[in-house]
N, C-alpha and C positions, 0 to 999 in steps of 0.2 A: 432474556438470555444472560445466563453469571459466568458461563462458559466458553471463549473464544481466543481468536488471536487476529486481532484488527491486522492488514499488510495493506502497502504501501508500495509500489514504485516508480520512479521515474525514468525516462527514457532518453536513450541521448540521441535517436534521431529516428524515422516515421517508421521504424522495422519493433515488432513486441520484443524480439529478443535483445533488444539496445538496453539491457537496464542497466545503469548507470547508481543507481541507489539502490538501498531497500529500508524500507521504517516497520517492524513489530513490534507489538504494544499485545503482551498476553495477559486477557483479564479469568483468574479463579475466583467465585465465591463472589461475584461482582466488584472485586478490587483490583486495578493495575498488578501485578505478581511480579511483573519483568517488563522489559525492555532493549529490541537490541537495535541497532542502526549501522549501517556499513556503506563505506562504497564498493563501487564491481566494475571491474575490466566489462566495457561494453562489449557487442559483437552483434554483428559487424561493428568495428571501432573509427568510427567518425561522429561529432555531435553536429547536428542540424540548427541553423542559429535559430530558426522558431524553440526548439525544445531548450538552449542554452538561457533563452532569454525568459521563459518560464521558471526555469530550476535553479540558474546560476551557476550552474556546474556547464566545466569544460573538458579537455581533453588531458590538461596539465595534471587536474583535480584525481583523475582517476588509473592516471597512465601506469604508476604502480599497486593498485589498487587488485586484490585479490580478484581470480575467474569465479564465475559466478557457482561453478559445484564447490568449491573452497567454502565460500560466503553460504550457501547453504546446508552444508554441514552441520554450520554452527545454528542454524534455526531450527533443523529436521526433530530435533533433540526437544528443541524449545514448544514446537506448537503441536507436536506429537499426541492425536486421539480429539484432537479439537478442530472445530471449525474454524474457515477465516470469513472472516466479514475484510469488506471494501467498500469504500463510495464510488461506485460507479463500477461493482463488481467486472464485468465483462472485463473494461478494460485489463483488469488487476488480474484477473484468474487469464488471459489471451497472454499475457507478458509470461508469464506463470508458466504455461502449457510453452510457448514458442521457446524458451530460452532450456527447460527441459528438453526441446527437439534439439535444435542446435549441438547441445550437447549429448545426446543420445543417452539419457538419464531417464529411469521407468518414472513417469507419472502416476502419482498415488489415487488421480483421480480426488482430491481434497473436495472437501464442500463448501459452497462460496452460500454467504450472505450479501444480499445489499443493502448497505442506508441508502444510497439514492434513490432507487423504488419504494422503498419504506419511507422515506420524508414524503417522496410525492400521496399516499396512501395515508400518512399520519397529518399530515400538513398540509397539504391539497394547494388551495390557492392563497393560502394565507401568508407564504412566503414572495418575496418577489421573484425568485427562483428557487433553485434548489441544490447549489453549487456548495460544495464542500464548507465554507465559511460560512456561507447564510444559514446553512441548518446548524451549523456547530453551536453561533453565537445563537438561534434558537434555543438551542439546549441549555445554554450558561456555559458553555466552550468558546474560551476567547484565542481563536487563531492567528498567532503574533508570526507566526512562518510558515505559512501557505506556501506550498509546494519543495517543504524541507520532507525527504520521506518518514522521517520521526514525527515530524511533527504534526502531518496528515494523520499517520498509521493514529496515534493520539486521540485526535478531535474522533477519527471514527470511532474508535474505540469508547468514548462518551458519548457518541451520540446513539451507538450498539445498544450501549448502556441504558438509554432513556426511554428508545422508542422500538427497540427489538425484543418483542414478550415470546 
């Protein structure tokens, strides 16, 4: 796969449409091309301390922080005619679909990739898991900020890169 746009987001409390981040990472021609990262007015806007203590983001962090059709705007442009790949796609494309509802925005119906069922398929038992980091630093992806949306959006996008033919 030389064509995609790795995405990423994070949530600020157990609803998909709490996102709170977003990390893409668009790869042309098998090369990084771009990069955006943003914060998002959640919503519902309360952060849940499970998800605070994951991501490090709070309520301060994102209180003036663009709504989320603002912040996609400025991607719609970017990953336009390309697939998204995800680690642990569902999650990523449910956040995706939910916060589209919320806002009564058409769904393009986008096409999701997963690395997670592709490391499990590539890598089977040979990993001790199969968690975002473990397959990254499998690939020669050294994940210094696990659970920063950029910085995920990244590692998948290399590990797209390695093990997605």
């Amino acid at each position: 796969m030389t064509d995609f746009a790795a995405i990423d987001f994070e949530t600020a409390n157990e609803f998909p449409s709490s996102v709170c981040s977003v990390g893409v990472v668009v790869v042309r021609g098998g090369v990084i091309a771009d990069r955006f990262y943003s914060l998002i007015h959640p919503e519902p806007e309360y952060y849940q301390w499970f998800c605070q203590r994951v991501h490090g983001l709070s309520r301060e962090d994102t209180e003036d922080a663009p709504v989320f059709p603002s912040v996609w705007e400025k991607i719609e442009p970017l990953i336009e005619g390309l697939p998204l790949v995800a680690h642990n796609s569902p999650f990523d494309e449910g956040c995706l679909k939910a916060v589209f509802k919320v806002y009564r925005m058409d769904y393009p119906d986008y096409r999701f990739y997963d690395t997670l069922a592709a490391s499990r398929r590539v890598f089977r038992h040979s990993l001790p898991n199969h968690q975002l980091q473990t397959v990254a630093a499998a690939c020669g992806f050294d994940l210094t900020h696990h659970h920063h949306a950029l910085a995920d959006a990244e590692a998948c996008a290399y590990i797209a890169m390695k093990i997605l033919g």
